[in-house]
N, C-alpha and C positions, 0 to 999 in steps of 0.2 A: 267213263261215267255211266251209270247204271240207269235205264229207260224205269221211271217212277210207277209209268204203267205197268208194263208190262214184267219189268225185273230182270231185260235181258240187258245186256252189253251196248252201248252202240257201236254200229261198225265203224272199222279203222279208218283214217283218212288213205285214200289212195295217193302214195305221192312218185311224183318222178324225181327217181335217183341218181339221173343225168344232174337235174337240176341241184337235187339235194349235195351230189358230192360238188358241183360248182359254190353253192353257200359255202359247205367248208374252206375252200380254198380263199373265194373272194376274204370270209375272217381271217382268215393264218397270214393272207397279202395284204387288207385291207383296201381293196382296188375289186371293181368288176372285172374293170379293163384291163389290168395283169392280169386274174386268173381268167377273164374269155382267150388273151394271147397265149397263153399255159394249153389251154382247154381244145385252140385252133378253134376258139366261136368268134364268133363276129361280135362287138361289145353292145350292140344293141337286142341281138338273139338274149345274150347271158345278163342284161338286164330285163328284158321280158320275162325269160325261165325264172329269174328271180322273184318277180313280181307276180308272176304264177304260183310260185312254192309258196310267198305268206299269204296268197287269195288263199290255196286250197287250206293252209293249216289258220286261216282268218287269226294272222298274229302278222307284227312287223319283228322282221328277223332284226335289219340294218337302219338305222339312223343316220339318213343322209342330210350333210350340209353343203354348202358352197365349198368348203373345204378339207372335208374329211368325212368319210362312213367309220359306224362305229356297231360294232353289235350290241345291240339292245340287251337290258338284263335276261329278259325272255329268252331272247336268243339265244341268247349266250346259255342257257342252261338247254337249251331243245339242242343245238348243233353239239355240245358236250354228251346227249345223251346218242344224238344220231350218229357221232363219230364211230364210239362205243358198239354201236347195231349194224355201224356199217362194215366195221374189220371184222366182227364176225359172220358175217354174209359173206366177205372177199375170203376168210381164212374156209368156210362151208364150201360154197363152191371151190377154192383150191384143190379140196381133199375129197371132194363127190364121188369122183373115181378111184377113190384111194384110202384106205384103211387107215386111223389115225395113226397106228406104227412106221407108217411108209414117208422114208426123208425125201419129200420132194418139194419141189417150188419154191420162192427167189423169200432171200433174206434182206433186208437194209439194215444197214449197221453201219452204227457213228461210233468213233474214235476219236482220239486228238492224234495230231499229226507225228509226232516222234513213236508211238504207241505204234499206229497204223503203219505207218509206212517201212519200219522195220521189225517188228517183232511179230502183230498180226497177220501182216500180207503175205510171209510165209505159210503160218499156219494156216491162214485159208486156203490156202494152195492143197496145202496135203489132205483138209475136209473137203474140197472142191474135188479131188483126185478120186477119194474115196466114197464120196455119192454123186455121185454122176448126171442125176436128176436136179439136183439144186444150184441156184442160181444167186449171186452176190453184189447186191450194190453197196458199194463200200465208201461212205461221209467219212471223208477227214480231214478234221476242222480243230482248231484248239477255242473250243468257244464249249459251252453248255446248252444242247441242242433241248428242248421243249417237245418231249417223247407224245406229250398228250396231243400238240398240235402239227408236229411236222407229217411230213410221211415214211417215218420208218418204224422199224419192230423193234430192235434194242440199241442199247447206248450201253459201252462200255464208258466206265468213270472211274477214279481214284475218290477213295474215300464214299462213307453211308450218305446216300438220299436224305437232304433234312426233310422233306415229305413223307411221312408214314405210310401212307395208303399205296407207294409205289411198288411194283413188284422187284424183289430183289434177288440175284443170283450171286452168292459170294464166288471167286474165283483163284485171290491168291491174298496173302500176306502182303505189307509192302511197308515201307520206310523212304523218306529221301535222305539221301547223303551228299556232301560236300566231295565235288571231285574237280579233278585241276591234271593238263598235261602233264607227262614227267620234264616236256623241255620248258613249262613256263616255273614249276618247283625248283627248276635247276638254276634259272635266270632268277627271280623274288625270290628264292627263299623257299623253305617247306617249314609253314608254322605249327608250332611245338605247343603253344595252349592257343585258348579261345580269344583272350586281349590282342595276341597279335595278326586274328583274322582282320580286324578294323585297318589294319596298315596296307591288307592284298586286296589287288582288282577282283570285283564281282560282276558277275554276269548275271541279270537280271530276269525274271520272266514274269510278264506282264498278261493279266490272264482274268475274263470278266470285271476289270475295271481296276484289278488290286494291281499296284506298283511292284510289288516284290522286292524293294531296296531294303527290307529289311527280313530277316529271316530267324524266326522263331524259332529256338529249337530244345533238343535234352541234351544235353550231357554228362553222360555215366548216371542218367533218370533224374537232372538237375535241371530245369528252366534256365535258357539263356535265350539273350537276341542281339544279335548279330548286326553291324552296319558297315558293308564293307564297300571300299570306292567303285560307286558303279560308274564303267563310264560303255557298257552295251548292256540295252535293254531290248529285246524282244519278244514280240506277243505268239511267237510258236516254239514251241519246243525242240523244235530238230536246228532250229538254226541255233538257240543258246546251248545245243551239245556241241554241235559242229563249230560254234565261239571257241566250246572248251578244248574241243580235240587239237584246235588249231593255236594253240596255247595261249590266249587269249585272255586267261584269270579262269578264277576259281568258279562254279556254276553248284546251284543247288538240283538235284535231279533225281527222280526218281530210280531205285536198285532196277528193278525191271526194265527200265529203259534205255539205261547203261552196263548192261550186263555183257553183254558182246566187249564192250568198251574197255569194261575191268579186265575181264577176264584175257582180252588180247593185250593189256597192258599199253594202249592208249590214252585211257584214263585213270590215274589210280588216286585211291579214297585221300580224303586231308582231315588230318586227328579222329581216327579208328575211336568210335566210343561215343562221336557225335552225329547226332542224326534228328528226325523227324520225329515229330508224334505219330504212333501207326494209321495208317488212311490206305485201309484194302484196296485191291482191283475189284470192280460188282458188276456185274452184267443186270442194266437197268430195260426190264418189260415195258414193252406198251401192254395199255388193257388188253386181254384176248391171245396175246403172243404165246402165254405161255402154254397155250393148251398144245400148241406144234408142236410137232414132233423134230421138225426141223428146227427148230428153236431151241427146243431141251440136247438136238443131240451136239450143237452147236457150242453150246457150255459144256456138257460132257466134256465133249474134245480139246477145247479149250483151258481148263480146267488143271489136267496134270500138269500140262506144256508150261504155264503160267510157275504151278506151285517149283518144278523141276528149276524154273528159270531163276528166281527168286533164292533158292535151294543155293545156288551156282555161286552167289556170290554176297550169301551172310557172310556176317565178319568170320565164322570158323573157319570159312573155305575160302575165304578171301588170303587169309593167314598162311594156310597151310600152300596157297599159292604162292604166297608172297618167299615163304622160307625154300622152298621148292626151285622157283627161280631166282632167288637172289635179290627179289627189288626191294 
């Protein structure tokens, strides 16, 4: 705000940043007392520091009751903008020493579990190999992680951000397909159209709240859905693959994810022609992330590995396996 008199600026408020990143946390926990036990304060210190950061900025950040804190509208736009000011202060000092070309210093990266724990954790290995300076904390979680308020830099996702304003890094093409053991097709049956999927066991997955008993999908670019007898549903990904490997019924799953699967003939596709509406793989930014260089070379990397993977096992090359070996 602009001094009437004089026409100069007023100075900034001087604030403590100890304190400021404890507000963040206490919002994202809703708790003093979790984020002082986070913080190793004592929950009376990180109530004081609290109570100090709305003296100095003369605002209530948190709305306390008997029963709940809540962040105030105020708040709630000041800590959204100080988040913003504070990851570029932590991404500033990271690089002080270091030319923005230069891959160095620790990434967080959220996944979902079937993603991460087989097809990613390699490739981080071989960019971990190959910059020597960076460092990886790796979230894997089959949930929808909250990029703006957690603490990490990017979130791999299937399918577009419906948020516009997110930054987005496209990284592969993707489809789900219907796959199923060769010993549970051998015991049921290998269905020949779409009317006799309703007859075979499904395997469910259960994911932000949706059911997944019922599965939407194209067929030769046709709308169809799918209701087939669920009788295992799980909320992660690696265990309703590992349902299907272990012959279990048929599973809807992403190419990417079963790719290893297909292609060792563990899993093979049920009626060639039906699949998913396309929902890319995107590597989702926090604000500020993408100016790293560690960031950008992360997708690089990333990037062919995913398209190459993808590549492996379209229907053409699915095909030409299929005739290849015989299945």
């Amino acid at each position: 705000m602009a001094n009437t008199q004089t026409g100069h600026a007023e100075p900034a408020v001087a604030l403590d940043l100890a304190a400021l990143r404890l507000a963040l946390r206490v919002s994202d926990l809703g708790s003093v007392a979790a984020a002082a036990r986070e913080a190793d304060w004592l929950p009376a210190t990180a109530t004081a520091a609290i109570r100090r950061l709305e003296s100095q900025l003369d605002a209530t950040l948190f709305a306390r009751t008997t029963r709940a804190l809540k962040v105030t509208p105020e708040g709630e736009q000041f800590l959204e903008r100080a988040r913003e000011a504070l990851a570029l202060l932590d991404q500033g000092a990271a690089e002080l020493h270091a030319p923005m070309t230069q891959i160095r210093g620790r990434i967080r990266l959220t996944v979902s579990n079937d993603l991460g724990s087989q097809v990613v954790r390699p490739m981080l290995d071989d960019f971990l190999q190959r910059h020597p300076q960076v460092q990886v904390e790796l979230q894997v979680a089959d949930r929808v992680s909250d990029i703006g308020r957690e603490p990490v830099d990017a979130a791999l996702r299937y399918g577009v951000p419906a948020r516009a304003d997110q930054i987005v890094r496209p990284l592969a093409d993707n489809t789900a397909v219907l796959v199923a053991a060769p010993e549970y097709l051998k015991r049921a049956g290998t269905p020949s159209s779409v009317a006799e999927l309703d007859q075979h066991e499904g395997i469910a997955l259960r994911i932000s709240g949706r059911p997944g008993h019922v599965w939407s999908l194209l067929y030769k670019g046709r709308p169809v859905e799918i209701r087939p007898r669920v009788r295992r549903t799980a909320d992660n990904g690696l265990v309703s693959r590992l349902w299907a490997i272990d012959g279990h019924g048929i599973a809807l799953k992403s190419r990417l994810d079963v790719a290893d699967d297909l292609l060792a003939g563990r899993l093979v596709r049920v009626l060639p022609g039906l699949e998913s509406q396309p929902y890319p793989l995107v590597m989702v930014l926090a604000r500020g992330s993408h100016l790293s260089a560690r960031i950008r070379a992360l997708a690089d990397a990333l990037r062919p590995q995913m398209q190459a993977r993808v590549a492996s096992v379209s229907d053409a090359a699915l095909k030409r396996l299929g005739a290849k070996s015989g299945r």
